[in-house]
Steps between C-alpha positions, in 0.01 A plus 500: 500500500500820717205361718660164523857632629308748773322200643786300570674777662203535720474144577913530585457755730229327675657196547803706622348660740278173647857350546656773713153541721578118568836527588428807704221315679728201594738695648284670692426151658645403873725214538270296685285598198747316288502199701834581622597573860770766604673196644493277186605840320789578727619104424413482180757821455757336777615534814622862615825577643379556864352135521748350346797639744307389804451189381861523473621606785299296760607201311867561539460614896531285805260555812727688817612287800346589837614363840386586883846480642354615849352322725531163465202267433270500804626769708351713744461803569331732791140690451618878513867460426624803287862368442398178362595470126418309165733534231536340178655541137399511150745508210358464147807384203391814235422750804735446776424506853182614576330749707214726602177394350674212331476307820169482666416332845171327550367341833207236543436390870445113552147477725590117501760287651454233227913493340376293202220737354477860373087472495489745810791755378301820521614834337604737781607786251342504154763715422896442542580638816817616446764618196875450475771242675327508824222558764432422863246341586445635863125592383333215476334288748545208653439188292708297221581698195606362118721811391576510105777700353360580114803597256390662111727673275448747207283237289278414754641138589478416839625257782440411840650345824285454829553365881300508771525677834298489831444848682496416914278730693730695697570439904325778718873596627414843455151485672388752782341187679712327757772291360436147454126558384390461152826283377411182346675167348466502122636177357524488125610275226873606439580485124347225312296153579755228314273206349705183492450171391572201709576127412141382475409825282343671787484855579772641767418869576851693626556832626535762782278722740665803643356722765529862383241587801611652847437196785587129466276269330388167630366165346600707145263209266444504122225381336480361154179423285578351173292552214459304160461623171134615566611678827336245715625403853751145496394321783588705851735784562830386606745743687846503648661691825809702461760281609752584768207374692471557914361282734274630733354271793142525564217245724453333215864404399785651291393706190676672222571857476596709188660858612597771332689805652445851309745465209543128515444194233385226526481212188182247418551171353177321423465183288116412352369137374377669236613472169707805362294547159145508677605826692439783224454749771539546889327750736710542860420687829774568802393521835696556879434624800685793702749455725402761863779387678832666439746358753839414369559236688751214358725655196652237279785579258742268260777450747731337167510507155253314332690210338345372162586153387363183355339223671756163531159271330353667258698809402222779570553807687574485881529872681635422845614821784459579862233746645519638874256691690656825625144640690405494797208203456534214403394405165214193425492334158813629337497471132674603183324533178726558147284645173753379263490669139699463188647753294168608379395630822251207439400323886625157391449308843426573851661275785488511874668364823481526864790629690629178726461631870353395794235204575266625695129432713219677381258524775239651299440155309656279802793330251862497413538659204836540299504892425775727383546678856733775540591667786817701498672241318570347142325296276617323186249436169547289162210590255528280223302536103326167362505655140828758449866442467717805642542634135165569422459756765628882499642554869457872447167520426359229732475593891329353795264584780590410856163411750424421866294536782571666786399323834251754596255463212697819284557323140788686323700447206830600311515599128856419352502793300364789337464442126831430289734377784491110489664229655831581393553797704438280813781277382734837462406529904795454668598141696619670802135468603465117515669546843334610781765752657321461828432121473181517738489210705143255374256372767417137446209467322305424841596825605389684219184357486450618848620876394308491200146378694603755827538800176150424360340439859586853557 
């Protein structure tokens, strides 16, 4: 019995201690040993505090507002200008307004003038090129710019606002070289291209070109080549001239000028026969020539208030007024263009008349031909809108261009205004200067003729 109860404690302790060398050995084991993953572990267990809370709390936030409040879309600025200024805001709903690193500027120069594709935006910085509310961009070349204002707060959500600005080489005013040398036109597109629908479902092209150069530009042209959907040419290019067109007389006959003073605008209306949804994309080009000549010559000014109204047949806008010539030359082809906008600042129609003066003989193309002559005197216009009643237009934001040609082959022309005074400052102008105090005494229009050809003989 003694033998018996020995061998059983034996075989006790053996089995014993196989057990714990198992155990010992599969704890030893790695989790991936196990078939388990950290991952699966960590899951399996639950989730942890510090997941769960920022889980939490970007569920609960809202991503900060951002907004360029300066400049406005489209503006430009000059190459080299240290005052010139960007500023925006960010203000985030859990955070506050924000600052510092919170707002981050980034800059990518447009290589192309294509407005309806971003294929050729290029990176100029990788990097944001400035922190906080603001930055000037006096640094960077000339070219168009896409500028974007990046807002994040403390959780790392983010928003963004962009425009897009044009930096203008800057005139050589300050060159050593002899004045008048190395000062160009520049004409550019002024704000936006407006693509319009008409009746038929054809595309109408609207907008401005403004002269931020240093001499007048002449025969100021764009031209448009639409594109379809796989960015191949639409039949041929089609282009417009700035209206507030000049007449200039050549050999050949009587063409159309398009001029644009340093500073001045000048608005494009161009209708297409083709159909709206074909045109996924457009390519455009602007080309002028340079103005030598610098002679004042004829200088024609509103002489009245411009007089909005509605015309008796149809109801659509009529803009009737007085111009007089108060140079010393007198003035060929007198016209008055208006860019009318809404309240958008949107170009909504562009309409033009000739200023009722003087029939005169061209000898140049041996022919009476009915011109808007002024020399020294008054002339009367009425510039009427096939498409706008006098509601639809803002009177402060539209303006118009006054053009002529002086008799001696110097073209000149008249912007309205500078930027944000329209037509309703004219109409402020007082009426005292609808009357001539002088009341020159007027040739016949014999005599003038003779005047006018003895001027340009000499």
């Amino acid at each position: 019995m003694r033998k018996t109860k020995t061998t059983v404690l034996i075989r006790t302790a053996v089995l014993i201690i196989l057990c714990v060398g198992l155990w010992f050995l599969h704890g030893c084991k790695s989790e991936e040993d196990q078939g388990v993953s950290k991952k699966s572990d960590y899951h399996d267990i639950g989730t942890g505090d510090n997941t769960g809370n920022s889980s939490l709390s970007q569920a609960n936030n809202t991503p900060p507002a951002v907004h360029i409040d300066r400049p406005l879309q489209g503006s430009t600025f000059t190459e080299g200008d240290s005052a010139a200024l960007i500023t925006g805001i960010g203000k985030d709903q859990e955070d506050g307004p924000l600052a510092g690193n919170s707002l981050q500027w980034w800059v990518s120069k447009w290589w192309s003038s294509n407005q309806w594709s971003g294929s050729d935006v290029d990176d100029y910085v990788r990097n944001p090129l400035a922190w906080g509310p603001s930055f000037s961009p006096g640094n960077l070349s000339s070219g168009q710019y896409i500028i974007t204002l990046i807002a994040a707060d403390s959780v790392g959500l983010s928003s963004s606002d962009s425009i897009n600005i044009r930096i203008c080489s800057k005139c050589d005013a300050d060159s050593q070289q002899p004045k008048g040398q190395n000062q160009k036109a520049n004409v550019v597109v002024q704000g936006i291209i407006n693509r319009l629908v008409d009746d038929q479902g054809h595309l109408v092209l609207l907008g401005e070109l403004k002269n931020i150069g240093c001499r007048d530009a002449t025969f100021c042209k764009i031209t448009f080549t639409l594109l379809d959907s796989s960015l191949q040419p639409i039949g041929d290019p089609v282009f417009a001239y700035v209206h507030g067109t000049n007449k200039t007389i050549t050999q050949q006959g009587i063409e159309d000028n398009a001029i644009l003073e340093p500073g001045a605008c000048g608005g494009f209306y161009l209708p297409t026969n083709v159909p709206d949804e074909s045109v996924s994309l457009y390519d455009y080009k602007i080309s002028y020539q340079e103005d030598e000549t610098s002679s004042p010559g004829a200088d024609l000014v509103v002489d009245c208030p411009i007089e909005p109204g509605a015309n008796e047949t149809d109801g659509f806008l009529k803009l009737s007024g007085r111009i007089r010539n108060r140079g010393s030359k007198t003035a060929l082809f007198s016209q008055i263009t208006f860019i009318l906008k809404d309240r958008n600042d949107m170009v909504i129609d562009v309409i033009s008349a000739d200023i009722q003066g003087s029939f005169v003989y061209l000898p140049d193309i041996d022919a009476y031909t009915d011109t808007a002559v002024l020399a020294g005197k008054k002339g009367v216009f009425t510039a009427k809108s096939l498409r706008l009643y006098p509601n639809e237009v803002d009177f402060d934001r539209s303006y118009y261009t006054l053009t002529w040609r002086d008799c001696q082959k110097t073209i000149s022309s008249r912007a309205s205004r500078q930027r944000g005074v329209g037509l309703s400052a004219f109409a402020k102008t007082s009426t005292a200067l609808c009357h001539d105090p002088g009341q020159r005494h007027v040739e016949s229009e014999t005599k003038e003729f003779l005047s006018w050809q003895k001027k340009c003989e000499n």
